[in-house]
DRENNU-446396 format. One record per residue: residue in one letter; y, z, x of N, C-alpha, C in turn. Coordinates in nm, 4 decimals, padded with zeros to 6 digits, always signed. Layout:
PT  aa      n_c2      n_c3      n_c1     ca_c2     ca_c3     ca_c1      c_c2      c_c3      c_c1
PT   a         Y         Z         X         Y         Z         X         Y         Z         X
...
***
This chain:
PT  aa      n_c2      n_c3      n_c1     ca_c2     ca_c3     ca_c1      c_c2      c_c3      c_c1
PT   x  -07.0909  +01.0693  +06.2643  -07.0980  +01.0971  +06.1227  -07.0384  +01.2335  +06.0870
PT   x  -06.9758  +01.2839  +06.2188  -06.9487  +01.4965  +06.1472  -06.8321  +01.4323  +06.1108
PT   x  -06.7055  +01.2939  +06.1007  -06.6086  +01.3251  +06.0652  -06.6448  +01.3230  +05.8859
PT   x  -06.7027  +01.1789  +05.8831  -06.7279  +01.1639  +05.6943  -06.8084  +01.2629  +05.6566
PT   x  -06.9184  +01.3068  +05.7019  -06.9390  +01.4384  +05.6360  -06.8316  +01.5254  +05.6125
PT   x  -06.7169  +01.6163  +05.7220  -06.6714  +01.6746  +05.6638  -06.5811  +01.6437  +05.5517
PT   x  -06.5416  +01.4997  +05.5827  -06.4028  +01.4521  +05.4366  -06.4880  +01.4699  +05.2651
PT   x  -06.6449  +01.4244  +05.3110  -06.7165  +01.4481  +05.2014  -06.7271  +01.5893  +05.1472
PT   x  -06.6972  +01.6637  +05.2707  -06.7376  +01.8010  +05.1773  -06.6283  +01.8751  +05.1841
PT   x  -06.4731  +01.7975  +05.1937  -06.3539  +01.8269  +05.1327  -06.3266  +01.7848  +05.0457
PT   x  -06.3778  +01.6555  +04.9933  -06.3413  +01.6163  +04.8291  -06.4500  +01.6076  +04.7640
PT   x  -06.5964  +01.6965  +04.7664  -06.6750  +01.6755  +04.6697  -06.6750  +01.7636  +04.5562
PT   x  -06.5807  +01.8687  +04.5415  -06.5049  +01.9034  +04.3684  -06.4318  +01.8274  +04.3206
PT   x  -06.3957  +01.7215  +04.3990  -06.3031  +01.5590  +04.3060  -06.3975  +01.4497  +04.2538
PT   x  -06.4785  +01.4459  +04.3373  -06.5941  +01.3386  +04.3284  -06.6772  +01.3312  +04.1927
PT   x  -06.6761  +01.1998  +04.1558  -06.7776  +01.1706  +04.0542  -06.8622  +01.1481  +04.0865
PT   x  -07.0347  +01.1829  +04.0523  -07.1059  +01.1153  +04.1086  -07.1699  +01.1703  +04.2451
PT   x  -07.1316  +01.2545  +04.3134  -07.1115  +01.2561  +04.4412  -07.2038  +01.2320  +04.5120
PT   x  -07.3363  +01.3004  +04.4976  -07.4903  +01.2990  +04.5458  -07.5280  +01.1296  +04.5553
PT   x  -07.4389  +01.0087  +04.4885  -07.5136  +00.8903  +04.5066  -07.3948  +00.7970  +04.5114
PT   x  -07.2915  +00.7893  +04.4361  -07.1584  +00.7001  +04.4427  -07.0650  +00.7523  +04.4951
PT   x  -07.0188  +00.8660  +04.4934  -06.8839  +00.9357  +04.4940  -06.8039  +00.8713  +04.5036
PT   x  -06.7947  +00.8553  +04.3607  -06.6482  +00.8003  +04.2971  -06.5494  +00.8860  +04.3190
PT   x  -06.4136  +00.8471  +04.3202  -06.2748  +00.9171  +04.3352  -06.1670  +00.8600  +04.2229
PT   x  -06.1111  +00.9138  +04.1365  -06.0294  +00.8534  +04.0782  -05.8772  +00.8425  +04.1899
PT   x  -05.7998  +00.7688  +04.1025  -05.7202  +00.6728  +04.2168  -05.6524  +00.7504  +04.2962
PT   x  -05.5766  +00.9039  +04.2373  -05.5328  +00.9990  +04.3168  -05.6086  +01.0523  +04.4298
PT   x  -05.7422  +01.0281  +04.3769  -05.8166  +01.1571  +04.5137  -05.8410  +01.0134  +04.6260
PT   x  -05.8621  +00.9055  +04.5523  -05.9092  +00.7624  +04.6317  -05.7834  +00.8088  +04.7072
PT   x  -05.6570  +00.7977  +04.7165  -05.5615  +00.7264  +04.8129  -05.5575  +00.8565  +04.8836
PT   x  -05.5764  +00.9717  +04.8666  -05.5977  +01.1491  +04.9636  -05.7304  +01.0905  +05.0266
PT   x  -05.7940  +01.0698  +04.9770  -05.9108  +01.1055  +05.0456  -05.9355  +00.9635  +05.1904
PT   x  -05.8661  +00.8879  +05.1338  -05.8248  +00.7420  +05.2192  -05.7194  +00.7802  +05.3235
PT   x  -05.6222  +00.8538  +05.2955  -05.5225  +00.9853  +05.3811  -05.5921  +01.0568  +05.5244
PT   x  -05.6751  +01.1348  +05.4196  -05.7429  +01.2229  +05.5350  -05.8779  +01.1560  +05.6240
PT   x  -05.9084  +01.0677  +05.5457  -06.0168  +01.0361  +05.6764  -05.9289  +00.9342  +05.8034
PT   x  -05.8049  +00.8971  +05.7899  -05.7656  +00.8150  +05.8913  -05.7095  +00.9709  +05.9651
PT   x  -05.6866  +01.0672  +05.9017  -05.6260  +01.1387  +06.0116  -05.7442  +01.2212  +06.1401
PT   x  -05.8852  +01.1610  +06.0360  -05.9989  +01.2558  +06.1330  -06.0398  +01.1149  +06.2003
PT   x  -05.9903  +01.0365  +06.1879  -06.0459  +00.8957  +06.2644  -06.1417  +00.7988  +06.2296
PT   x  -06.1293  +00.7988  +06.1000  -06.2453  +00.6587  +06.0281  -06.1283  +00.6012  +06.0510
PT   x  -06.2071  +00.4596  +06.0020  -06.1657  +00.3715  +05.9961  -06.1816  +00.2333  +05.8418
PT   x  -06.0728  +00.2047  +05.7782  -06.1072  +00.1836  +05.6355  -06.2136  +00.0751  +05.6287
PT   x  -06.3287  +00.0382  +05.5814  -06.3668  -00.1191  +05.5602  -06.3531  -00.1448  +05.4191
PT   x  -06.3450  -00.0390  +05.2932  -06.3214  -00.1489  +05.1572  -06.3101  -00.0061  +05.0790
PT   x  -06.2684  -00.0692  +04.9608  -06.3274  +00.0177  +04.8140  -06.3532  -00.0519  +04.7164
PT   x  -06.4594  +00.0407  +04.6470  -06.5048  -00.0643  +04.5071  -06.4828  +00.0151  +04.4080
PT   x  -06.4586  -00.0930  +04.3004  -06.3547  -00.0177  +04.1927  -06.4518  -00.0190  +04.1278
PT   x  -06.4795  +00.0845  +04.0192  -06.5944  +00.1433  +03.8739  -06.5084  +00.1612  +03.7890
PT   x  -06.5128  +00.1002  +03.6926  -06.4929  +00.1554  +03.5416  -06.6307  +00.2453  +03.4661
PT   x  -06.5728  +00.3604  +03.4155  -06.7088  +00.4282  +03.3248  -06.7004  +00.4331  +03.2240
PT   x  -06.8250  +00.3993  +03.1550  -06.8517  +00.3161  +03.0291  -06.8350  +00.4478  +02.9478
PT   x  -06.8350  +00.4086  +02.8120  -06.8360  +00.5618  +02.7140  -06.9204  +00.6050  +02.6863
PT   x  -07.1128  +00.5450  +02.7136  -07.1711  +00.6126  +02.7822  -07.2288  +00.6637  +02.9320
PT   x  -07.1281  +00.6728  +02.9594  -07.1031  +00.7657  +03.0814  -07.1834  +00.7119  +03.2168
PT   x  -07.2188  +00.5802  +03.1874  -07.2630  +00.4877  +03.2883  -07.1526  +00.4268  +03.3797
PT   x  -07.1967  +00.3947  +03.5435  -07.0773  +00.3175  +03.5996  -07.1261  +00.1529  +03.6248
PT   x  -06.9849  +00.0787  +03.5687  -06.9428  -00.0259  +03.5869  -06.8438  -00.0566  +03.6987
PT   x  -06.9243  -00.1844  +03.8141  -06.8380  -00.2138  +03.9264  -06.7653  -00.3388  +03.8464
PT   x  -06.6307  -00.3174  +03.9108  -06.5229  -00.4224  +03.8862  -06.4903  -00.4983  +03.9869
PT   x  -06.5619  -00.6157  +04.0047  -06.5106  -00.6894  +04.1637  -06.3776  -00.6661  +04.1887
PT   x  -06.2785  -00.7427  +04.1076  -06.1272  -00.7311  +04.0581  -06.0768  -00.5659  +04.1361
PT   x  -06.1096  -00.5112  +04.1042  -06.0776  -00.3706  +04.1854  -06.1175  -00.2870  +04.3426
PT   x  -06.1728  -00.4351  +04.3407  -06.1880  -00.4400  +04.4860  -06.1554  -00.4682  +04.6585
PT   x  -06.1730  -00.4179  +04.7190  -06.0551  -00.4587  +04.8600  -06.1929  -00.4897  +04.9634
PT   x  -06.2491  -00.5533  +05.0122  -06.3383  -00.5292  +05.1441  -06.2556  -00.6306  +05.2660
PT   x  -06.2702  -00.5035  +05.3685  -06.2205  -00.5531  +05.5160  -06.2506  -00.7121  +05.5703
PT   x  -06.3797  -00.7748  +05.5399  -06.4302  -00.8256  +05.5931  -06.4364  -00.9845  +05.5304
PT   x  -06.3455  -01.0000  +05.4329  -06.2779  -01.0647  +05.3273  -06.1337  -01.0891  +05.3485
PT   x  -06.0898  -01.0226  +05.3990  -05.9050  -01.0143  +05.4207  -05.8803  -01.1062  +05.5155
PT   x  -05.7915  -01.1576  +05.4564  -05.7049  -01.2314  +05.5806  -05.5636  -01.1526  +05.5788
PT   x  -05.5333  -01.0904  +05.5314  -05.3711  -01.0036  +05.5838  -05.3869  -00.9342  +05.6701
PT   x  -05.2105  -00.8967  +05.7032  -05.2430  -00.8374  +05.8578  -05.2503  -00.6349  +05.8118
PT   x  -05.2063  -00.6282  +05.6980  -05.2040  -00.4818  +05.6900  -05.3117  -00.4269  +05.5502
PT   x  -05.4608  -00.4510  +05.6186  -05.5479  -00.4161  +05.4837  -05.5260  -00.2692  +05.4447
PT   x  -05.4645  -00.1514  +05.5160  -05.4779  -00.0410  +05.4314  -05.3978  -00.0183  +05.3283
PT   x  -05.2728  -00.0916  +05.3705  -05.1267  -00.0878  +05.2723  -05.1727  -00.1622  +05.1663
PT   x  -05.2092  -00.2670  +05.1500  -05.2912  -00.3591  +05.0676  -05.3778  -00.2995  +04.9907
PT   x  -05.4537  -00.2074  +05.0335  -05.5512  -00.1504  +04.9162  -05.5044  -00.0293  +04.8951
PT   x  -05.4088  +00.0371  +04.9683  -05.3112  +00.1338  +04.8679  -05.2632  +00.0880  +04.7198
PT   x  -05.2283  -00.0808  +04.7836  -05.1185  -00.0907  +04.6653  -05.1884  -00.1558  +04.5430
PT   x  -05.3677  -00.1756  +04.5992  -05.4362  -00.1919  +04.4961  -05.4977  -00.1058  +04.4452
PT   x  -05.5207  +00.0306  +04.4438  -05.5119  +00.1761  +04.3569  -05.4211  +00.1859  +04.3151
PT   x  -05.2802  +00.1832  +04.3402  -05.1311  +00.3079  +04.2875  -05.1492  +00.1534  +04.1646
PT   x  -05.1904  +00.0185  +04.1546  -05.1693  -00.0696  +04.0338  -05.2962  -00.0156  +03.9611
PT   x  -05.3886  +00.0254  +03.9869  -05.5098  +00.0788  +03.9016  -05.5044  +00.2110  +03.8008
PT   x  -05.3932  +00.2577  +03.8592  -05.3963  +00.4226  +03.7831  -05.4196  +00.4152  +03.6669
PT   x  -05.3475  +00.3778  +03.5817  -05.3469  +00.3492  +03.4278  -05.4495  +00.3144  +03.3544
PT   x  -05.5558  +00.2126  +03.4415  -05.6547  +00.1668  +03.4334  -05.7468  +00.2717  +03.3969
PT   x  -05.7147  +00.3753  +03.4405  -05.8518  +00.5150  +03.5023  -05.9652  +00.4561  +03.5513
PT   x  -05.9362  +00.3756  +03.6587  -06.0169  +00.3151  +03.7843  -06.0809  +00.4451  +03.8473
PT   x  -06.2020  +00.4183  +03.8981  -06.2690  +00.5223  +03.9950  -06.2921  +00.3934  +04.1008
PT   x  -06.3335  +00.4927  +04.2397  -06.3612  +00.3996  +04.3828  -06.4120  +00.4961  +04.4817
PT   x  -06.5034  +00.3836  +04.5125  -06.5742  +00.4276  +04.6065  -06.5356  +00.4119  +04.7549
PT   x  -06.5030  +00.4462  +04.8389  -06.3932  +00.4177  +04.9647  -06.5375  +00.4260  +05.0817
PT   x  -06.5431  +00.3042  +05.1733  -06.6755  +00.2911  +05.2865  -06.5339  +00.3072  +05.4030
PT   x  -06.5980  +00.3905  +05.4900  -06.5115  +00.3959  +05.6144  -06.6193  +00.3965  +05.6996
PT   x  -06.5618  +00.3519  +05.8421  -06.6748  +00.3108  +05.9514  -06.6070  +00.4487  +06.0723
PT   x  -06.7181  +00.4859  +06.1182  -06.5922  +00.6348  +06.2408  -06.5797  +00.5434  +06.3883
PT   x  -06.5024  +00.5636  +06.4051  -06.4382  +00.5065  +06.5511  -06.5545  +00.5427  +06.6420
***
């Protein structure tokens, strides 16, 4: 667990939420999806939140990727390319990584 702790306490001035969801909007999602493969997690999903205009979070299945669901052969490229289509959206996500 010392690797996700530390990625957590490299992006928790990005983080929404942090103490219970830590949400990432889609820029810090695909950095922060960056740096934990370089400390050695390993991806299993992200779940996509929309936040309401009162300032509540809404999960969006639709914005979602889980490992354990996939049949392709390249799930990280795959849920890259399902953030960089979310931006516009102002999607937030929650990214679960498992450590080697």
């Amino acid at each position: 667990m010392k690797n996700l702790a530390q990625l957590n306490a490299e992006f928790a001035s990005e983080a929404i939420d942090p103490c219970i969801l830590f949400l990432l909007r889609s820029e810090d999602a695909l950095a922060y999806i960056n740096r934990g493969q370089t400390l050695g997690l390993r991806l299993l999903g992200v779940e996509g939140f929309r936040i309401t205009k009162e300032g509540g979070f809404q999960p969006v299945q639709e914005w979602s990727n889980d490992i354990a669901d996939y049949g392709g052969t390249d799930f990280v490229k795959d849920t890259f390319a399902l953030i960089t289509t979310l931006v516009a959206n102002e999607a937030t996500f929650q990214v679960v990584f498992e450590e080697n």
